[in-house]
C-alpha positions in Angstrom: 22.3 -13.8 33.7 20.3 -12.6 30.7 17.7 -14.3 28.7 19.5 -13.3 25.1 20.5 -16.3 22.5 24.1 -15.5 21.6 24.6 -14.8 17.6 20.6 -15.1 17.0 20.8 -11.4 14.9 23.2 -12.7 12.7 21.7 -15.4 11.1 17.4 -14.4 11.0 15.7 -11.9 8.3 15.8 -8.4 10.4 11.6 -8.4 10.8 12.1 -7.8 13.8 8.0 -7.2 14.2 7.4 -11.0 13.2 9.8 -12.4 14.9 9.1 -14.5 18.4 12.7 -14.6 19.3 13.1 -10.5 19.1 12.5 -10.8 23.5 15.3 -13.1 23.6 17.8 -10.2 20.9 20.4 -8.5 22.2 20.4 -6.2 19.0 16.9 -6.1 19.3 17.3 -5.1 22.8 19.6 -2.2 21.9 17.7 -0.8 19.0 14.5 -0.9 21.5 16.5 0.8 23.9 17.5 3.5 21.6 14.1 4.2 20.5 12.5 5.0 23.8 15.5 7.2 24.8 15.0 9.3 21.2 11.1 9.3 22.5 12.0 11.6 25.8 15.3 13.5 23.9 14.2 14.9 20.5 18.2 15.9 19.9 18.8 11.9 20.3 18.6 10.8 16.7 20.3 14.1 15.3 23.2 13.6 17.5 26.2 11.5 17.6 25.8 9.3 20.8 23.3 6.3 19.0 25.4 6.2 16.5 28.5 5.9 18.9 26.9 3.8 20.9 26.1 1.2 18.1 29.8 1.2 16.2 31.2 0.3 20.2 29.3 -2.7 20.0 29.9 -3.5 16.6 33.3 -3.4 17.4 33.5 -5.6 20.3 31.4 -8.5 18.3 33.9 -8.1 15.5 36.5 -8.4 18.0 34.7 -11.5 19.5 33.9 -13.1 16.4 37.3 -12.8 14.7 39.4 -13.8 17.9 36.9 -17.2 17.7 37.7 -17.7 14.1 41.5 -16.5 14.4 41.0 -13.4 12.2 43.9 -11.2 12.6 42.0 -7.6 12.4 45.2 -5.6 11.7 46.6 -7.5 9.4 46.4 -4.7 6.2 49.4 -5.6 4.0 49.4 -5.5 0.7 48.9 -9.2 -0.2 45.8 -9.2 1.8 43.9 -6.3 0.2 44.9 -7.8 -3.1 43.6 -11.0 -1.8 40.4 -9.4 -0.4 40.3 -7.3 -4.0 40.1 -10.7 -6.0 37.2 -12.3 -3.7 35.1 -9.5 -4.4 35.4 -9.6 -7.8 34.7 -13.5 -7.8 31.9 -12.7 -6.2 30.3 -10.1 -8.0 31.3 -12.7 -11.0 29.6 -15.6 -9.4 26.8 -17.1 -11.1 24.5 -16.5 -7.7 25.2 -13.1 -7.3 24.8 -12.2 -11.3 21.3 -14.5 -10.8 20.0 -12.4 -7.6 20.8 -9.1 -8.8 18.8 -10.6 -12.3 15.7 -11.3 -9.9 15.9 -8.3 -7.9 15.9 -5.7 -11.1 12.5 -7.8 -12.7 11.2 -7.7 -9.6 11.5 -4.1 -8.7 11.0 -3.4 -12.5 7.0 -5.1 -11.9 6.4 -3.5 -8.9 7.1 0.3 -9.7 3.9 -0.7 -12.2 2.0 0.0 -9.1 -0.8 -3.1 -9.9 -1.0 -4.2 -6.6 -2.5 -0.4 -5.6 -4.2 -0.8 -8.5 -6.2 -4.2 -8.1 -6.5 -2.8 -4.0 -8.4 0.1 -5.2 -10.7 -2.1 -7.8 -11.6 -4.5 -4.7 -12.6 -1.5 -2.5 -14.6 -0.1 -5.3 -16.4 -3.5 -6.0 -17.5 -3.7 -1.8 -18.8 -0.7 -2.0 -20.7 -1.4 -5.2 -21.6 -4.4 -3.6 -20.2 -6.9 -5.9 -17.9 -8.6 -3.4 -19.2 -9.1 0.0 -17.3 -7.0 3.4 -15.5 -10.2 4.2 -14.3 -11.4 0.3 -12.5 -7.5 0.1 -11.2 -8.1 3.6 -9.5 -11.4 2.9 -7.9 -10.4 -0.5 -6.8 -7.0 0.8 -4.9 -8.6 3.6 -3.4 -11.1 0.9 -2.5 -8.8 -1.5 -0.8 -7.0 1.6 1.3 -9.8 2.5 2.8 -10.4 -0.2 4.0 -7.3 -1.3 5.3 -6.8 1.9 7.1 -10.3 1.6 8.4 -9.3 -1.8 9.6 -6.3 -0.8 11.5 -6.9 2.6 13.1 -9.9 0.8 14.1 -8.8 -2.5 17.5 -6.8 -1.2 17.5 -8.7 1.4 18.2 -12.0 -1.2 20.8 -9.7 -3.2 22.5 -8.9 0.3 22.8 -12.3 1.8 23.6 -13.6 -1.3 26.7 -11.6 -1.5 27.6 -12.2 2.2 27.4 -15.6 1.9 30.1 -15.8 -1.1 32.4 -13.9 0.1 32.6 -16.0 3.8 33.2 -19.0 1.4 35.5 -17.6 -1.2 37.4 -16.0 1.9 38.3 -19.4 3.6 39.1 -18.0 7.0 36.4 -20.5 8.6 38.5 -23.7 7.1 39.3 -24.4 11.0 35.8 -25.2 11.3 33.7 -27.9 10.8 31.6 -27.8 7.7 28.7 -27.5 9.6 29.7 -24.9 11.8 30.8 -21.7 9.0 29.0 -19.1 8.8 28.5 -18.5 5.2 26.1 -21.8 5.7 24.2 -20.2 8.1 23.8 -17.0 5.7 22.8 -19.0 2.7 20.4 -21.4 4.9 18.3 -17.5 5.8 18.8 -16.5 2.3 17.0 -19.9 1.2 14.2 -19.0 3.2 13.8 -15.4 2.2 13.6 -17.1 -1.2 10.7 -19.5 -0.2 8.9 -17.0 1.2 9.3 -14.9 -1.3 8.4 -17.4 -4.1 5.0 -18.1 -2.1 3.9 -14.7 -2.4 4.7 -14.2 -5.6 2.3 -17.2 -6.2 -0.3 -15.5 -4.3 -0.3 -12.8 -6.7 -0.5 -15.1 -9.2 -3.9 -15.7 -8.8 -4.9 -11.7 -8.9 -3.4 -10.9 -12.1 -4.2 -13.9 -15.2 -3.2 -11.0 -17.4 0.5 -10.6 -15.9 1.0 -14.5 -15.7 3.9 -14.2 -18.1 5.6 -11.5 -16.4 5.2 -13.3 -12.7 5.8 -16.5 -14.3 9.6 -15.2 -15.6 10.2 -13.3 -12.1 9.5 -16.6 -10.2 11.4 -18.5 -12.9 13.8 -16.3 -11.8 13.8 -16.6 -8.2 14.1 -20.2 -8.8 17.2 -19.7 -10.6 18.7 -18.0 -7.6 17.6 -20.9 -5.1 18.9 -23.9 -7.6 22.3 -22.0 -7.2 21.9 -21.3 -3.9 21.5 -25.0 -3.0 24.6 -25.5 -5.8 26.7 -23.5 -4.3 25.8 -24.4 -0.5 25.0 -28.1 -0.6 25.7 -28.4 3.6 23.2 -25.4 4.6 21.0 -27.7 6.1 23.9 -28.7 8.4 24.2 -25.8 10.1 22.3 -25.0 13.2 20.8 -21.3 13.6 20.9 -20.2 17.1 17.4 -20.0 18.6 15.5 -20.7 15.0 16.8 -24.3 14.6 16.4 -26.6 17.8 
């Protein structure tokens, strides 16, 4: 018997590297697997077999997954792609997605400015120079890191989940489940805390650039926009339990 949490990849933010469940992923098992065969057979990641390998088990979760929720995968008449045609462009109508995608452009839009590198390089200059001591560069490098990192892993990441999350709802093929139990809540309840997360380190910045307080102020203004319809949209989030993450 194996040690892996059933459904834990489906419902977590893909950093895999931070993440104290990734032992306990059977995705994260796989990929891991992958990765030390490609180290011994250069011709590994130019050929077909990972890729192979990874659509098999893609298929027999999606096989899994829609026999549990009664999903009839070969159902492709007419009325359903018209069906599956209007969700997508209720969706892409949908207050929440218009609101991420919003977000996601101002935030890209500040950080192709390149400050961040900018304000590094000015605190290595000023150690050297003496100004700041070893350990006052140290510190704000390492929060300056963080939070772009944050920013930047999340910022799709909202857009993405966002959309996944609508269109489980607007599909209603989980309407045989409890309330508590679909997964679009479980897919808005990760996207909420990407959006925490991300609104923390945008804060962080906050306090090493006074003169782009307007422009951070209106991204997080932003951002907060995207969680007030989140939350809107989602009320019973909080009601659904995440595999491994929520005990």
């Amino acid at each position: 018997m194996d040690n892996f949490i059933s459904g834990i990849h489906n419902y977590c933010d893909r950093w895999c590297e931070r993440c104290v469940y990734a032992d306990r992923c059977r995705v994260f098992a796989m990929e891991k697997e992958d990765r030390q065969v490609a180290a011994n057979d250069p011709k590994w990641e130019t050929s077909l077999e990972p890729i192979t390998k990874t659509l098999e088990e893609a298929i027999k979760l999606l096989d899994k997954m829609a026999r549990e929720k009664g999903i009839d995968l070969t159902r492709t008449d007419p009325e359903f792609e018209k069906e599956r045609a209007e969700q997508k462009t209720a969706v892409e109508k949908h207050p929440l997605t218009q609101k991420s995608m919003a977000y996601l452009e101002l935030s890209r839009q500040w950080l192709e400015q390149g400050l961040v590198k900018i304000c590094m390089d000015k605190i290595f200059e000023e150690v050297e120079l003496g100004i700041r001591t070893m350990q006052e560069g140290e510190r704000e490098i390492l929060l300056l890191r963080e939070s772009l990192e944050v920013i930047r892993w999340y910022h799709h990441f909202i857009v993405a989940k966002s959309h996944r999350a609508l269109m489980g709802k607007e599909g209603g093929y989980e309407k045989v489940l409890p309330e508590k139990d679909r997964d679009y809540n479980g897919t808005a309840k990760i996207t909420r805390i990407a959006i925490e997360r991300s609104l923390r380190a945008w804060a962080t910045l906050l306090g090493f650039f006074e003169e782009e307080e307007s422009a951070l102020f209106r991204i997080m203004a932003a951002l907060q926009q995207v969680q007030a319809e989140l939350e809107q949209t989602f009320p019973d989030m909080d009601l659904f339990v995440r595999p491994g993450f929520d005990k």
